[in-house]
N, CA, C and O atoms as a MOPAC input file, in Angstrom:
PM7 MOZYME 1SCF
protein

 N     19.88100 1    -3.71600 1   -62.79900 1
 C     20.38800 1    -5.07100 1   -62.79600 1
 C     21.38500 1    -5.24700 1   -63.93500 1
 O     21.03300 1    -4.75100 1   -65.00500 1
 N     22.42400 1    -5.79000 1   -63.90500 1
 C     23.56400 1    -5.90500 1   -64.56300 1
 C     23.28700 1    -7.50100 1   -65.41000 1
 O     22.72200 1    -8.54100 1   -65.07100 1
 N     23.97100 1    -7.07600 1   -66.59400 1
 C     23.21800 1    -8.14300 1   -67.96300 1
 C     24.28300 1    -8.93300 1   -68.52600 1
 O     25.04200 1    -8.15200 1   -69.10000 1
 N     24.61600 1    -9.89900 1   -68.61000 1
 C     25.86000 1   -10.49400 1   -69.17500 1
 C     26.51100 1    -9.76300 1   -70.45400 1
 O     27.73300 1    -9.67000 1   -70.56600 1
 N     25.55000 1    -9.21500 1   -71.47700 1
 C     26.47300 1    -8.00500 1   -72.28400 1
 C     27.35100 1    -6.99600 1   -71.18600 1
 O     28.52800 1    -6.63800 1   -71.19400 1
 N     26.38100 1    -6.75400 1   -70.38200 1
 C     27.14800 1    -5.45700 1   -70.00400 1
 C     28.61300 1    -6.13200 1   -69.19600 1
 O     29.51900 1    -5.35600 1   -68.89100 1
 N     28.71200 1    -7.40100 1   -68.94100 1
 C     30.00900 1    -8.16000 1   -68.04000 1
 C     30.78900 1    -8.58200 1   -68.63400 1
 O     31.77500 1    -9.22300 1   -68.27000 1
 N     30.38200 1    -8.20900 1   -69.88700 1
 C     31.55800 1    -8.33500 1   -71.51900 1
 C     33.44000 1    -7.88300 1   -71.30400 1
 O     33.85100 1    -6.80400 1   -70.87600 1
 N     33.91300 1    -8.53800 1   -71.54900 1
 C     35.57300 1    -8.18000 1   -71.42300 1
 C     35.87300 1    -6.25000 1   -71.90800 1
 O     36.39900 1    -5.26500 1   -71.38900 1
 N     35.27700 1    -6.53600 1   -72.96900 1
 C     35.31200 1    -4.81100 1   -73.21300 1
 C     34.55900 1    -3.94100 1   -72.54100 1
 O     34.28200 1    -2.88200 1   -73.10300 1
 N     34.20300 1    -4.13000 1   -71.56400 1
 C     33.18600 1    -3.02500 1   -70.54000 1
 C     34.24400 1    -3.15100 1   -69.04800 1
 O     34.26400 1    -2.32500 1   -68.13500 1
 N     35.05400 1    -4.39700 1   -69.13400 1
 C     35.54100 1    -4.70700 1   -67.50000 1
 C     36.47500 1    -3.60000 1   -67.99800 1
 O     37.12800 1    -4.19400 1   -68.85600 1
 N     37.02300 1    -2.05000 1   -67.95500 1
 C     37.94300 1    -1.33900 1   -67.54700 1
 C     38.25000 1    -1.14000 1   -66.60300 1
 O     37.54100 1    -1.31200 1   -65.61200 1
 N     39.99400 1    -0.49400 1   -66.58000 1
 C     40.17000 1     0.40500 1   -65.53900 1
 C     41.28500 1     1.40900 1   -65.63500 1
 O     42.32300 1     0.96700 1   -66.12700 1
 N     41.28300 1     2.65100 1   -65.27200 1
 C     42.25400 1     3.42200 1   -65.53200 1
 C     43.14600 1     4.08700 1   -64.73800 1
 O     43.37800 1     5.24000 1   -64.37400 1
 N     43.78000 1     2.42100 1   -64.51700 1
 C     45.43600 1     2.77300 1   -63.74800 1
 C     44.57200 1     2.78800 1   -61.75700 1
 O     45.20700 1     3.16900 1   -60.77400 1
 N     43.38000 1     2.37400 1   -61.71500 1
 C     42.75600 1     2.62700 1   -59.90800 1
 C     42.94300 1     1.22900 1   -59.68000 1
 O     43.05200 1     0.35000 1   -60.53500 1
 N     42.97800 1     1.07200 1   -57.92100 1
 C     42.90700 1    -0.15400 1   -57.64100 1
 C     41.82400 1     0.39800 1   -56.19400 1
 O     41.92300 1     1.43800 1   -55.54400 1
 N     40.96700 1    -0.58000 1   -56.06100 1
 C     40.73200 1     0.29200 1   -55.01100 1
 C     40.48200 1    -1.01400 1   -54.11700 1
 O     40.29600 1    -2.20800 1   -54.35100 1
 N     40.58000 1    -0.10800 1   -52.84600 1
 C     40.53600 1    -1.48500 1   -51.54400 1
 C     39.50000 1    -1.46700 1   -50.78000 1
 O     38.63000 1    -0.67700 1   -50.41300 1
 N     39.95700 1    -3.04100 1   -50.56200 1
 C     38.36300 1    -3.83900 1   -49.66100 1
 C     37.86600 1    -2.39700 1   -48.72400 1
 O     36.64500 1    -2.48400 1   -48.59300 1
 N     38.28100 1    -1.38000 1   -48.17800 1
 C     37.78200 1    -0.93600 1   -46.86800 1
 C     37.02600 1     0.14300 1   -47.56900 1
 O     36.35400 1     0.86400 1   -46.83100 1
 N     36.99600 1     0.46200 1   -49.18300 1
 C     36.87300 1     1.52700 1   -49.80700 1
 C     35.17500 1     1.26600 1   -50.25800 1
 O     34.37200 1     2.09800 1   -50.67900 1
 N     34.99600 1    -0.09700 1   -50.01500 1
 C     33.66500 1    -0.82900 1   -50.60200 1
 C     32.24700 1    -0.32600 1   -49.69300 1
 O     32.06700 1    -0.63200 1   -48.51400 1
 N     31.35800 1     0.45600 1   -50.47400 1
 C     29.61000 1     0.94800 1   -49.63300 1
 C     29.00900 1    -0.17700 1   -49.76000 1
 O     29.19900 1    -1.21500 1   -50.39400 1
 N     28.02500 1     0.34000 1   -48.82500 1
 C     26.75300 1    -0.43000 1   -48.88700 1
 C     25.84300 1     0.14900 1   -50.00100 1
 O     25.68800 1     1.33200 1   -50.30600 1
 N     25.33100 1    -0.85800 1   -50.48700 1
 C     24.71700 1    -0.52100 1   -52.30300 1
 C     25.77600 1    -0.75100 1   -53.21500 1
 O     25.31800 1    -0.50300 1   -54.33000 1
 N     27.18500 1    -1.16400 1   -53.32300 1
 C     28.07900 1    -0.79500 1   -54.32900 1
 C     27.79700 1    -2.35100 1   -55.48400 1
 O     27.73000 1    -3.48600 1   -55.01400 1
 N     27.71100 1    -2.14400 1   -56.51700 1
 C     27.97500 1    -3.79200 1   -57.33800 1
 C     29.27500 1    -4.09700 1   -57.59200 1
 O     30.17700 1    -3.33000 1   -57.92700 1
 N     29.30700 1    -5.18200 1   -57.42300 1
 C     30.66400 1    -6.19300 1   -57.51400 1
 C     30.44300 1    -7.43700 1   -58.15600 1
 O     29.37600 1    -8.04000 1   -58.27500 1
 N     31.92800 1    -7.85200 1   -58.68400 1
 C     32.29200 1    -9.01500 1   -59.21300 1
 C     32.68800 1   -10.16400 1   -58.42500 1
 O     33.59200 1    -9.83100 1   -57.65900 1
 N     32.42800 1   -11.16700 1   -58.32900 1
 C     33.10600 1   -12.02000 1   -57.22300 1
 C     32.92000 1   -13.61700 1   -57.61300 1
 O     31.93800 1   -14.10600 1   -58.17000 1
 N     33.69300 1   -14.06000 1   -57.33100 1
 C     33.86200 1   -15.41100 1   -57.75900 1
 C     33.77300 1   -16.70600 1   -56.68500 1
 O     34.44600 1   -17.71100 1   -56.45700 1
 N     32.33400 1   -15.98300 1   -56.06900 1
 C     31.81700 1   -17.27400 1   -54.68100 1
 C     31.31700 1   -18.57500 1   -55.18000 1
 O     31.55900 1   -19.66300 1   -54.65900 1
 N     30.50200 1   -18.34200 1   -56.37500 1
 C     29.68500 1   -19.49000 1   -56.86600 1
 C     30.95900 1   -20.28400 1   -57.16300 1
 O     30.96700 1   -21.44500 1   -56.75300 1
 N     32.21100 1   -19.76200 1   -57.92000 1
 C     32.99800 1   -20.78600 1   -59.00400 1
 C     32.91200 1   -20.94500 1   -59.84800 1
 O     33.52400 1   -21.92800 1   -60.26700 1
 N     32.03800 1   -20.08200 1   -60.89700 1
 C     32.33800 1   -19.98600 1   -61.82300 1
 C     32.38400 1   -19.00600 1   -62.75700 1
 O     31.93600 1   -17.88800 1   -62.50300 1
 N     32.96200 1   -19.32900 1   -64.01200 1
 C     33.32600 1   -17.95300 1   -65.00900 1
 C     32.56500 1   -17.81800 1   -66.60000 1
 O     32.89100 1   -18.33800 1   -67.66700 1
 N     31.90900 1   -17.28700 1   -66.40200 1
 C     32.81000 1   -15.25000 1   -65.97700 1
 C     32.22600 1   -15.40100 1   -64.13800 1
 O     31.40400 1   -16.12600 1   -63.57800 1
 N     33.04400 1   -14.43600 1   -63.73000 1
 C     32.67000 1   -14.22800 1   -62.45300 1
 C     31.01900 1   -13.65900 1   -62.43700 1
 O     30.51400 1   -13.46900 1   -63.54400 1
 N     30.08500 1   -13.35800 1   -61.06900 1
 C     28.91700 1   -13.49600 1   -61.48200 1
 C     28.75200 1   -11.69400 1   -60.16400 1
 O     29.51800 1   -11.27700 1   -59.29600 1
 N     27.73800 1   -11.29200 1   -60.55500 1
 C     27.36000 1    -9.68800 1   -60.01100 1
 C     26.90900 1    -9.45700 1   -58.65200 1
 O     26.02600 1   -10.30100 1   -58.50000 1
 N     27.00100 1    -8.87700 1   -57.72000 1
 C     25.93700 1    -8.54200 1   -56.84000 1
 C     26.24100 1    -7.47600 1   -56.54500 1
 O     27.24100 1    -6.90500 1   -56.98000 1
 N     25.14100 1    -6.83500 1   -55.45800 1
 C     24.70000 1    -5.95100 1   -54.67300 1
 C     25.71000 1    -6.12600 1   -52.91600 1
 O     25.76700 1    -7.19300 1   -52.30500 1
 N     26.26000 1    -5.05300 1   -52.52500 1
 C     26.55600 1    -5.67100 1   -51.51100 1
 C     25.95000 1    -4.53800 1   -50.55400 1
 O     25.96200 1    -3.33500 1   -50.81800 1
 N     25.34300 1    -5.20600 1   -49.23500 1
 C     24.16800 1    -4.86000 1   -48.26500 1
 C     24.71100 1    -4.58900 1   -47.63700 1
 O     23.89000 1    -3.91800 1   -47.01100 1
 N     25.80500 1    -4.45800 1   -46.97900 1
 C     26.79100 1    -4.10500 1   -45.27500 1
 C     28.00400 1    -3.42300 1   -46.06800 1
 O     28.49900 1    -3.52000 1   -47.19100 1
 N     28.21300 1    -2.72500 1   -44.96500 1
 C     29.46900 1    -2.49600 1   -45.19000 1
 C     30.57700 1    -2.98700 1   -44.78800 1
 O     30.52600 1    -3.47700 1   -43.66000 1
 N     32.04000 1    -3.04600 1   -45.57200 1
 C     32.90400 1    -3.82400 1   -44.71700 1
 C     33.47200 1    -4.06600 1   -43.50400 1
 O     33.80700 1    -5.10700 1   -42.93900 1
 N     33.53400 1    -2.54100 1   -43.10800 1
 C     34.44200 1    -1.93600 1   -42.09000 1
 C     33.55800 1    -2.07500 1   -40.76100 1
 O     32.42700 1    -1.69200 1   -40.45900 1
 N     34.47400 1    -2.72500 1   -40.15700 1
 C     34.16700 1    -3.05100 1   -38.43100 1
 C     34.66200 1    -2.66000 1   -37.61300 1
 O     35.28900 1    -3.61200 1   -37.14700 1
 N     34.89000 1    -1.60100 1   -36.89100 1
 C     35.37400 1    -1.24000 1   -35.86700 1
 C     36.76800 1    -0.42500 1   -36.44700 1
 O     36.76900 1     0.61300 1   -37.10900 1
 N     38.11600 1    -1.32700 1   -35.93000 1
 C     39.02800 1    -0.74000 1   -36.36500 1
 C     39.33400 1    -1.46700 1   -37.52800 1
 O     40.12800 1    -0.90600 1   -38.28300 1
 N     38.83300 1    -2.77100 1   -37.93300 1
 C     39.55800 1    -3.51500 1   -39.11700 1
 C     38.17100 1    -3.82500 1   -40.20000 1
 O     37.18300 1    -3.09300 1   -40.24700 1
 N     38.37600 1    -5.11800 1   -41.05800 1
 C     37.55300 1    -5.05800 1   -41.99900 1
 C     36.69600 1    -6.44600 1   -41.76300 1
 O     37.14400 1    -7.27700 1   -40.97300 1
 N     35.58700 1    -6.65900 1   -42.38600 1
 C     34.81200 1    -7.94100 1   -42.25900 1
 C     35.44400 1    -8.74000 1   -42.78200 1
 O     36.25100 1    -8.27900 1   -43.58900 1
 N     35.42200 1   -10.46700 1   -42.60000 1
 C     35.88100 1   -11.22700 1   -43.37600 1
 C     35.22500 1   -11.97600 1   -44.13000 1
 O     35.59000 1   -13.00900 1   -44.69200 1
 N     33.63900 1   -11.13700 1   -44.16000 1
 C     32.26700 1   -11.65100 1   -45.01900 1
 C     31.54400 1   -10.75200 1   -45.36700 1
 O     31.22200 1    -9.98400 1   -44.46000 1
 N     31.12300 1   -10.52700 1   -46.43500 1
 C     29.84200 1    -9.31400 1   -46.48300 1
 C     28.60100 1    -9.82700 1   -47.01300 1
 O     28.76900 1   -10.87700 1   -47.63300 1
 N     27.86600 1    -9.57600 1   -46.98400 1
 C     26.37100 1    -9.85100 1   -46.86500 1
 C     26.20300 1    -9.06200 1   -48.59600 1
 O     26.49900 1    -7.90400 1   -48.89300 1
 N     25.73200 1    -9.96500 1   -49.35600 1
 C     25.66700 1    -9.73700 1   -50.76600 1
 C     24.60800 1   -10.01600 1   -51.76200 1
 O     24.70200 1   -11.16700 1   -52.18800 1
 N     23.88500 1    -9.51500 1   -52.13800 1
 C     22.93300 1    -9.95200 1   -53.05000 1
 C     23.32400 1   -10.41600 1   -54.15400 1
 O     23.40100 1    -9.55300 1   -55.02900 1
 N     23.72000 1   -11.86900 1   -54.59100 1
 C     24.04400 1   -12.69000 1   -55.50300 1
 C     23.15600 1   -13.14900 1   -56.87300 1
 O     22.29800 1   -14.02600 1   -56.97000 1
 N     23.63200 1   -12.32600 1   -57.77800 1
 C     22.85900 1   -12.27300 1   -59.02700 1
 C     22.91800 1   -13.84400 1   -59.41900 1
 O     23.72300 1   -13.96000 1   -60.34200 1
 N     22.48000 1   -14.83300 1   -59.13400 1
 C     23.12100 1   -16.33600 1   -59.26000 1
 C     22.24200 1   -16.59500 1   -61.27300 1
 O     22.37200 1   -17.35100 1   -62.23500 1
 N     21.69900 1   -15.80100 1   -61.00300 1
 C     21.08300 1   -16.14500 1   -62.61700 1
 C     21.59700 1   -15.58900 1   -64.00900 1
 O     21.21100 1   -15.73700 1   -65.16900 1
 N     22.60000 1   -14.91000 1   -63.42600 1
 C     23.20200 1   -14.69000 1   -64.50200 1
 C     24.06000 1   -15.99600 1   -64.91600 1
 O     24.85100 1   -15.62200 1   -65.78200 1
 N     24.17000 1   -16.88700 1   -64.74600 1
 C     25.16700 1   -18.70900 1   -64.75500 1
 C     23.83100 1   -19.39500 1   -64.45200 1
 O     24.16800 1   -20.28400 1   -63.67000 1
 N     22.52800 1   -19.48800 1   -64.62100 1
 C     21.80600 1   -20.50700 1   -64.14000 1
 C     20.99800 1   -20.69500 1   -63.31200 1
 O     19.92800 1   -21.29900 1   -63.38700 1
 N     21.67100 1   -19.97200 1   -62.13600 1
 C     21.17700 1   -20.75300 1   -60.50400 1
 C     20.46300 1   -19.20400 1   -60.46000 1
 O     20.21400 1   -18.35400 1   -61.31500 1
 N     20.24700 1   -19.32900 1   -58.76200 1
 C     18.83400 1   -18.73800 1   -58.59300 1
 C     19.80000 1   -17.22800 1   -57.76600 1
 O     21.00300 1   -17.15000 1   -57.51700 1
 N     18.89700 1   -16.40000 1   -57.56900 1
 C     19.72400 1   -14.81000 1   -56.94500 1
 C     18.70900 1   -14.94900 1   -55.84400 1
 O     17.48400 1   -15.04300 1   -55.76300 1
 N     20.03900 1   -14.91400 1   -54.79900 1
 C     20.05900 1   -14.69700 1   -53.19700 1
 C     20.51100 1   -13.82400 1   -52.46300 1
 O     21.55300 1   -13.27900 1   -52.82900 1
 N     20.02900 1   -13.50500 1   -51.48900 1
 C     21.04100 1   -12.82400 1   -50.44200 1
 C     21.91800 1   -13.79000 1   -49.45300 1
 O     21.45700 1   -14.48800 1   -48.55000 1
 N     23.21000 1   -13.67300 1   -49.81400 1
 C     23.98200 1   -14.33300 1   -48.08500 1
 C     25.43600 1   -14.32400 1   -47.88500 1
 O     25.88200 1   -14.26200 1   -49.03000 1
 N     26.08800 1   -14.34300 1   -47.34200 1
 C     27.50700 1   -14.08200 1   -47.23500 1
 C     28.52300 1   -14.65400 1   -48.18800 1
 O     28.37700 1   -15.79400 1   -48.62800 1
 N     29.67400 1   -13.80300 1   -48.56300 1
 C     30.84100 1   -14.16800 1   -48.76800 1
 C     31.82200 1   -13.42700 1   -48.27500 1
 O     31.88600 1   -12.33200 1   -47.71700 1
 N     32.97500 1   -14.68600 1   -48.76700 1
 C     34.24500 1   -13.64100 1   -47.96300 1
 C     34.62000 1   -12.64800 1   -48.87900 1
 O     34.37200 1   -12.74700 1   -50.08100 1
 N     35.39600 1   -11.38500 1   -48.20800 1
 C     35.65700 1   -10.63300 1   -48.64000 1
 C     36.80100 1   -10.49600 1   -49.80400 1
 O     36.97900 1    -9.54600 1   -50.56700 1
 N     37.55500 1   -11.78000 1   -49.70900 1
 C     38.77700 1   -12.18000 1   -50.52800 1
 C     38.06000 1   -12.72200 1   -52.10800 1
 O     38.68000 1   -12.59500 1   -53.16300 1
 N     37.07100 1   -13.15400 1   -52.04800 1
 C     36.26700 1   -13.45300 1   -53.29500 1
 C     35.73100 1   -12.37800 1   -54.25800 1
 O     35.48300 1   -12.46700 1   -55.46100 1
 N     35.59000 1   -11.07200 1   -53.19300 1
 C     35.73700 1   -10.08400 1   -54.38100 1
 C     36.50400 1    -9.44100 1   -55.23900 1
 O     37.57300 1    -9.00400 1   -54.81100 1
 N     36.15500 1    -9.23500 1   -56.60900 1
 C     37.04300 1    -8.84100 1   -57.83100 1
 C     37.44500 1    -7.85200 1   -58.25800 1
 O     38.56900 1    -7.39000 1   -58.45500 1
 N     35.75900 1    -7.29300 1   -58.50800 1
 C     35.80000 1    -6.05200 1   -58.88300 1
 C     34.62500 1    -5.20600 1   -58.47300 1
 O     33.47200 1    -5.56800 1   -58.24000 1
 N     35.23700 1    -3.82400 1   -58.42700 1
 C     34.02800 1    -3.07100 1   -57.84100 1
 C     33.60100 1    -1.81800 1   -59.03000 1
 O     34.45200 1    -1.04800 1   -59.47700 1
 N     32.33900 1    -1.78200 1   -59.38300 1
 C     31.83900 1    -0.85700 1   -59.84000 1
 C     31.88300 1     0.61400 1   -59.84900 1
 O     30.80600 1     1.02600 1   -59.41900 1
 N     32.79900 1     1.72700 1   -60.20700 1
 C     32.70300 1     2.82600 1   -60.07300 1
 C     32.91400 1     4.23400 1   -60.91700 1
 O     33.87100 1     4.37700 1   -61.67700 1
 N     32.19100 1     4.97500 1   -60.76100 1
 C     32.36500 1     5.94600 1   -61.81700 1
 C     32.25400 1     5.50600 1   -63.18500 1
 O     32.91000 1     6.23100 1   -63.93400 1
 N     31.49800 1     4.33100 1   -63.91400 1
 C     31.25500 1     4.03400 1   -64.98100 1
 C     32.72600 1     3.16100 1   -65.72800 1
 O     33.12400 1     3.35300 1   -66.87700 1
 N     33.31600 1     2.23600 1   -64.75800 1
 C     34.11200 1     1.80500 1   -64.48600 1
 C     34.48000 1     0.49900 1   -63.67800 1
 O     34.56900 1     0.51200 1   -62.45000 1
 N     34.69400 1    -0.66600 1   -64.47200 1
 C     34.91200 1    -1.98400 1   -63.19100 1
 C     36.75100 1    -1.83400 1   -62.84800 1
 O     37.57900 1    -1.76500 1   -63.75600 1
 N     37.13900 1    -1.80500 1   -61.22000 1
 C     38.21700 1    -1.52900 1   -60.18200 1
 C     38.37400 1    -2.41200 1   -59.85000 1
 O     37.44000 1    -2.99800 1   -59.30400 1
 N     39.72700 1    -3.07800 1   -59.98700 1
 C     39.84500 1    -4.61700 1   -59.35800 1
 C     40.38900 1    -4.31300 1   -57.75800 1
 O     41.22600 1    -3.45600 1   -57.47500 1
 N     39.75800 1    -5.15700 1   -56.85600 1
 C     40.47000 1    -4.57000 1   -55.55500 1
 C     40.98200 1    -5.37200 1   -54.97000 1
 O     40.92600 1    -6.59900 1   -55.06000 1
 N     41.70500 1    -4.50100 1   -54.10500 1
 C     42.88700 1    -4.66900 1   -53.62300 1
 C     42.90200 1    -5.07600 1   -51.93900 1
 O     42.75000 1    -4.20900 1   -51.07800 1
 N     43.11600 1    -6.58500 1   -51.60600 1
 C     42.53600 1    -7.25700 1   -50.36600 1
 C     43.74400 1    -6.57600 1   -49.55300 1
 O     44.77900 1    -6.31200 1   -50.16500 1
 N     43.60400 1    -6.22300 1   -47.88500 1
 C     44.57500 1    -5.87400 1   -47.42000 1
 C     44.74900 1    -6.65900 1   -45.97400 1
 O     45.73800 1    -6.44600 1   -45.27100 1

């Protein structure tokens, strides 16, 4: 579970990657800014994006809502609300297409 130290400005890197919505697993953590507010807040995302030939325009997300207060759920957002994706010891801002 991801800790508001660890969502610290000096931990959000990246080196020179962008990576895109279609690039996103199931299990991957992300940044996303559904609730509205900042800092942006963590989840888990449960589906994968990719549908057929194109991409979802929602993914099914486990919403850390307690890191800001509110309570951690599972339930959709759009895919344009995500920020950043977790990888290789590394936050990737991505790239909507």
């Amino acid at each position: 579970m991801l800790t508001l130290p660890e969502l610290a400005p000096q931990h959000i890197t990246n080196k020179g990657e962008i990576m895109n919505i279609k690039e996103i697993k199931k299990g991957d953590k992300i940044l996303h800014s559904h609730l509205g507010s900042q800092p942006p807040v963590s989840g888990i995302v449960k589906e994968s994006p990719i549908v057929g030939r194109g991409v979802r325009s929602t993914l099914l997300v486990l919403v850390k809502g307690s890191e800001v207060g509110l309570f951690d759920e599972i339930g959709s957002i759009y895919t344009k609300e995500v920020l950043k994706v977790f990888r290789d010891d590394n936050w990737l801002p991505v790239e909507h297409v």
